[in-house]
Every structure is written in C-alpha cells, then in structure tokens.
N, C-alpha and C positions, 0 to 999 in steps of 0.2 A: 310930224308923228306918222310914222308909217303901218298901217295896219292891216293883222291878215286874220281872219276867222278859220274856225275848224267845226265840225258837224259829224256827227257818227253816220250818217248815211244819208245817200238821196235817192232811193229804190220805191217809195209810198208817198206821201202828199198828207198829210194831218196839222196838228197844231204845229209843232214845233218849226215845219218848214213855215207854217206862214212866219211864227216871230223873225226864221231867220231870211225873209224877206223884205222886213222893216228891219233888220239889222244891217242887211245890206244897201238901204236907203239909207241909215245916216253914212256909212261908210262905200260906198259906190264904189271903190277904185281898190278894194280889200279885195285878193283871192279868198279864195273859201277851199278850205282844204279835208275831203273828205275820204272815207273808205270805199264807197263805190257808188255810180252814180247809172243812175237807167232812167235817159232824155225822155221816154215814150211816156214814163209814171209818173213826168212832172209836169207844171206848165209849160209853155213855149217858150217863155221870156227868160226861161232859165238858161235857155242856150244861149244868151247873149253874154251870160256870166262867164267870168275867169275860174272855172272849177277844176282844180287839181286832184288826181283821186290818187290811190294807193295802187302797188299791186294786186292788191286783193282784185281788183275792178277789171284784170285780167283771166280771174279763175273761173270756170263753167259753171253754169248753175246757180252761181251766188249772186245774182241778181235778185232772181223768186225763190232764192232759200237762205237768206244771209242769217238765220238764225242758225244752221248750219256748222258755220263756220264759227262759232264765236271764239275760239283760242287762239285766233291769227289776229284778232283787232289790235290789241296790246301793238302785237308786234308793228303793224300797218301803222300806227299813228307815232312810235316812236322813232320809224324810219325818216318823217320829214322833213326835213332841213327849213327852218324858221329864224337863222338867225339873221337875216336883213330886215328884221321888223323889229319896232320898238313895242308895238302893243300886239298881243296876243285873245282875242276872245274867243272861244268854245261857247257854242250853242249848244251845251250836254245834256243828253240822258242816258248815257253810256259813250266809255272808250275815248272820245275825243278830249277831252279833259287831260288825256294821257300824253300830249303832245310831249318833249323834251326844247323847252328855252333857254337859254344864254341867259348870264344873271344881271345881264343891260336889259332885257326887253321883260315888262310886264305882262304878267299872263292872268286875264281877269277870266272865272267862268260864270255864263247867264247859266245856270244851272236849273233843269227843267226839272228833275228829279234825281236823286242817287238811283241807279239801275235796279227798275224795280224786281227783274228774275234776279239777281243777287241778292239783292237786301231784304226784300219780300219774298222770296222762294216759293215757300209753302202755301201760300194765298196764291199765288200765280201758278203755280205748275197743276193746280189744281184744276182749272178750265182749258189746259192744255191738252193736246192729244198728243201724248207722246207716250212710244211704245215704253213694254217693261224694259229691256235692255240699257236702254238710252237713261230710264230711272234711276239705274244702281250705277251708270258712269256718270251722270254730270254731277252729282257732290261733289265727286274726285275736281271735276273739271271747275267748276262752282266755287270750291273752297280754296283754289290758286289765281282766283280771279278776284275776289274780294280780298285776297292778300296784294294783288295788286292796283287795283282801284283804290285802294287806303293810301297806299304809294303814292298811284297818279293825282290825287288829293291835291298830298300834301305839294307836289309842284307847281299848283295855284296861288298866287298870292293874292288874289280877291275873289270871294265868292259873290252872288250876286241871286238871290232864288225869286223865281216865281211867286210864291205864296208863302205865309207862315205855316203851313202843312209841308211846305218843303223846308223850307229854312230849319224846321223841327229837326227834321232827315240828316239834314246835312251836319246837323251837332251832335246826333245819335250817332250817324255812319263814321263821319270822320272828323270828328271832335273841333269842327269848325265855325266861327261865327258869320251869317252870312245878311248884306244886305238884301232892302227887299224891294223890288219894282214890278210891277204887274206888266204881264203882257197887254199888246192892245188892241183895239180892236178899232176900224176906218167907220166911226159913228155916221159919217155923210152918206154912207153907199147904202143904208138901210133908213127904207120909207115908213113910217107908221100909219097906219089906216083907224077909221072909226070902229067902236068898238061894236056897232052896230053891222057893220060889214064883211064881218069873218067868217070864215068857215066853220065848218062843225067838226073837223079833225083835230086828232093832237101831231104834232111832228118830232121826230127825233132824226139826227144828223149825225155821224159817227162812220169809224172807221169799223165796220164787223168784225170785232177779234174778241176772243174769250174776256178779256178783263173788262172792257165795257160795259160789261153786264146788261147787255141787249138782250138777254134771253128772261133777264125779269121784267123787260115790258111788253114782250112779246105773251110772258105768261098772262101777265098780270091784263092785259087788254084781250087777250083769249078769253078771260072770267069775265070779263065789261061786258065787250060785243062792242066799246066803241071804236072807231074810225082811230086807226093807229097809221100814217105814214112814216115809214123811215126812210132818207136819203143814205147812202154809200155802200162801198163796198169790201171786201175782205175774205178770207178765209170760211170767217163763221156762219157765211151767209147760209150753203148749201143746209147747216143745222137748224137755222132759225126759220128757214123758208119750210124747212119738214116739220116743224113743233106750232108754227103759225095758222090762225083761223083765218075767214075771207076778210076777215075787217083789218087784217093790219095788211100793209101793201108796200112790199118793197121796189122803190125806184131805181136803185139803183147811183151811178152817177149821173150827175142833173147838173145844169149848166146854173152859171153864175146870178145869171136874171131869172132862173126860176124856181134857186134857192130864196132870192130874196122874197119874192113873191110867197113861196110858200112859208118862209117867218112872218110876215105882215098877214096873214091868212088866220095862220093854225090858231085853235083855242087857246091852247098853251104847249111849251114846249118841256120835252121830256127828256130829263139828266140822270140815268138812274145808275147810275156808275160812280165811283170815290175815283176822282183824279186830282191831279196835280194841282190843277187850276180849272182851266176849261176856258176857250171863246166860245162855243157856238152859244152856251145862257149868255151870254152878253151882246152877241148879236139878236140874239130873241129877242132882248129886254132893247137894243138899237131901233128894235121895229115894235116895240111898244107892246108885245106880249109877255106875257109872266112864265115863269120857268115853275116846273113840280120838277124839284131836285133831293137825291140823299143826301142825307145830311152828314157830311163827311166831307174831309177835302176844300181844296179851291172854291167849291158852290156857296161853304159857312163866310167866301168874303166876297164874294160875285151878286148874291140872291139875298135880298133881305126879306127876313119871312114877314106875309101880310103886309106889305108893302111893293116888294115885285115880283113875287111867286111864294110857292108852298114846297116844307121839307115832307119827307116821309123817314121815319125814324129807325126802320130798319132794312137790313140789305133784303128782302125778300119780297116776292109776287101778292101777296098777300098785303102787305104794309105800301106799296107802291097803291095799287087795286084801291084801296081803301082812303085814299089819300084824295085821287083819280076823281074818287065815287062823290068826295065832299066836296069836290074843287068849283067854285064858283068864278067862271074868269070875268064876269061882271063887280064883282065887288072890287076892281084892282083900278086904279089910275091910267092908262096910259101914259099921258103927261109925265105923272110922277115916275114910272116906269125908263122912258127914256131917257129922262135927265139924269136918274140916278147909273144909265149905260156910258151917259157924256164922260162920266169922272172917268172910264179907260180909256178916253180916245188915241189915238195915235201919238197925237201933238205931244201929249204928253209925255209918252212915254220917250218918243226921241229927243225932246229936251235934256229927261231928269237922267238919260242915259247918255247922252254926251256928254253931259254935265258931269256925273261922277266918274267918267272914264277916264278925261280931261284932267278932274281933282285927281285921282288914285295916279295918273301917268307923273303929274308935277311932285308928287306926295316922293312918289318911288326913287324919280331922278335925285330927289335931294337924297333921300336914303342909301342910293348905291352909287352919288357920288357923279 
C-alpha cells in the first residue's frame, strides 16, 4: 500500500502540523504534498522530510502573507499528479482536500475543520483586520470557493474528524458522514509535580491570531491583577501587548523544556477560545493541571467539568474573569487529572488510525474491483 499525504500549508507551526507529524510516523516513507512550505517556521526535522510544494511556493510574499493568495490554492492542489499511490490522506483545514485521485486510489481526509473563513465567515472576518475594499471583494471571492470546497468534498471517499464539533461541520457543510478519532497527544513527555509545588500563575499557549480569542483573557486577567503568562506568537501579538496590564506577560516562543516546565507549574491552564478540538488542555491535564476552558468545541470532549478543569459559559471577559475568580486549583485531583490525559495518548491514536486506513483501503479495493 503505497502512501502519500497532502496539507494546506507549512509557513506556521500549530496544531494541525503536530498531528501531521504523528501522521507521518505511522507512514515514514509517505511524501507530504503541500502549497508552500517556509523550512525557518518549522522544526528542523522537517527538512529531513520528502516535502513536495506547489508553484505557489515560488511566488513572493506568500510565505508571510499566504492568506493573500487564497484563489490560487484550488488550483495548486489540483495540479498534483497522485496517481502512483494507492492511499491518499489530507491533513485538512482548507484546500488540500482538493487533491484530484484516480478511481484505484483512496482518498481518505483527517479533517481538522471545514475552512473556518468560508463556513464561519462572519464570526471570523470579525477579528480581522482587513481593510473596507477587500470587505466588499471577498464575498465575490468567498462564494466561488465554497462552491468549490463542496466539490473538493465530494472527491473524498472517507471522512475522518477530529471531534464531534467537527464531524457536526462536516454534515452541515457538505452533507457528509464522518468518523471520529481524536488527535494525540505524547502523554510521556509531560511530568506532573505536587500540587503543593506550583506556581501561582495561569498559563495560556496559542498561536496570537484573532480567532483564539486571546484578547478575552488578556481582558479578563486585566480585571483580576492575576499572573497571566502566555507562550507564542502571531500577528495579534503587537494588539494584545497594547490592551495588556503588567500581570499578564508574554514570552513569546519558548523552547520545548520550558513549555513543559511551565504546564507542570501554572495554577491552571487557560482555553478561552471554541476550537476544533485543541492539544495544549490535554497537555495541561498530561502534566496534572486543570484547564478553565469555554465551553464550546473540542474542550466539551477534552475537559471534564469538576473533575479536570472548569467551563465558563460565555465567550466574554467578564464570564472567563468570573470563572478565574472561583476557580479553586486545589479541589481538582491530579492523579485523576492525568489518567483521564492518558485516554489521548499517542499509541492510540496510531493504532485506531492504521487500523481503519488499513480496513477502509481493503473495503475499497473490493468496491472498485
């Protein structure tokens, strides 16, 4: 079984590259075929990879502006030529999905979300900074892209989501039924400490960009006065560093041993964003602190409330603040905390995904003969 993966871009570093870094551990010897890649924003060990990009990966600019560009991707991923592979997987959150396969090779997608500036438009465009001009064209541009992402859909023959908040997505957007396998997370690489030996900070880990909704705990720990560190970096930063009090303290990027350090530290960790799913609560909960999460999204199947962290019920400074104020990180288990981290570990996840790639590949061959 010969297999090649696809990926909407390698220009940032967030969730999605790490799954697709345990994706390329059950499959090692898969190219990985993407729209543009920029070696300086990734690991190091990426360069050891077989990565294939498009032309787009020759245009100026579109490295640090590939939002940009977005009515060339279509084109970029249906130019690839895939047909010496029998298995196809897409690590999608846009475009790559879009591949064109031969009706011998299955094309399964780990689907991270349907593209959330398509489908979600109006919630996204809203923490955006994008001038009036660019307002009144990308509908135009928006509504021939979602004409064709329903397309690139349909050329999937196994969906595969992230979470039941995606899997929802994927039957809304394009009337599809999708299994369901969690991302994971390397349970071993996070230490848990006594509960007696922490810090008195909260920590949050994130990529800075509008939809993270960084700016409600930067408000909302502005009202506290407590100890707010955030690790990463992003676009949003220069905004958040101007709205921010002395108590919250951005790091920046921080290396590998002194993220974990500081999950094994913080009070509790702070999710104040609806996403897909999410690792970094699961690495929290890996190193035995509890996560204050919205209650929305991948967190309602990551975070169980009173047992390994606390929800706050609405998207606002206010309701996070509040939440913050009653949060007792004494009353929580550690123990019970980590164990209930182990159910995402790794192992599992590359089993139960071999395992149905394996089934779906034998399913298919009998189907098309």
């Amino acid at each position: 079984m010969k297999v090649a993966m696809t990926c909407s871009w390698l220009n940032q570093y967030g969730g999605a590259e790490r799954v697709l870094e345990y994706l390329h551990e059950i499959y090692p010897d898969a190219p990985i075929y993407t729209s543009i890649y920029m070696p300086e924003a990734m690991p190091s060990f990426y360069r050891q990879w077989d990565i294939r990009t498009s032309f787009m990966d020759r245009l100026p600019f579109v490295k640090k502006h590939h939002q940009a560009f977005l009515g060339l991707y279509p084109l970029a991923f249906e130019q690839f030529d895939l047909s010496e592979y029998d298995v196809v997987i897409s690590n999608s959150s846009a475009y790559c999905h879009g591949v064109i396969t031969k009706p011998e090779t299955l094309h399964l997608c780990y689907c991270l979300t349907p593209a959330r500036f398509l489908w979600n438009y109006h919630e996204y465009i809203r923490r955006e900074n994008i001038s009036a001009p660019a307002k009144m064209l990308l509908p135009l541009v928006l509504n021939y892209l979602r004409y064709w992402d329903s397309q690139a859909a349909s050329r999937v023959d196994e969906f595969v989501a992230i979470s039941k908040a995606v899997s929802r997505r994927i039957a809304k957007h394009y009337r599809r039924e999708a299994a369901i396998i969690y991302p994971p997370i390397d349970a071993s690489q996070f230490t848990p400490k006594s509960r007696d030996d922490i810090g008195d900070f909260f920590l949050l880990i994130s990529r800075l960009i509008p939809y993270k909704r960084i700016d409600l705990a930067v408000e909302a720990f502005n009202r506290l006065g407590m100890p707010l560190k955030i690790v990463g970096s992003g676009r949003y930063r220069t905004f958040l560093e101007r709205i921010a009090k002395p108590n919250v303290e951005f790091l920046g990027r921080v290396a590998d041993n002194e993220i974990k350090e500081l999950y094994s530290n913080c009070r509790a960790f702070i999710f104040p964003g609806e996403e897909d799913f999410g690792l970094t609560p699961l690495e929290a909960q890996a190193s035995a602190r509890p996560v204050i999460a919205f209650a929305g999204g991948g967190a309602l199947e990551t975070v169980v409330e009173g047992e390994t962290g606390a929800f706050f019920r609405k998207p606002t400074a206010e309701s996070l603040a509040a939440t913050v104020e009653a949060f007792d990180h004494r009353q929580f288990d550690p123990v019970a905390i980590r164990k209930h981290a182990e159910r995402f570990d790794v192992s599992s996840f590359k089993s139960g995904l071999a395992e149905f790639v394996e089934r779906k590949w034998h399913e298919y061959r009998e189907r098309v003969g």
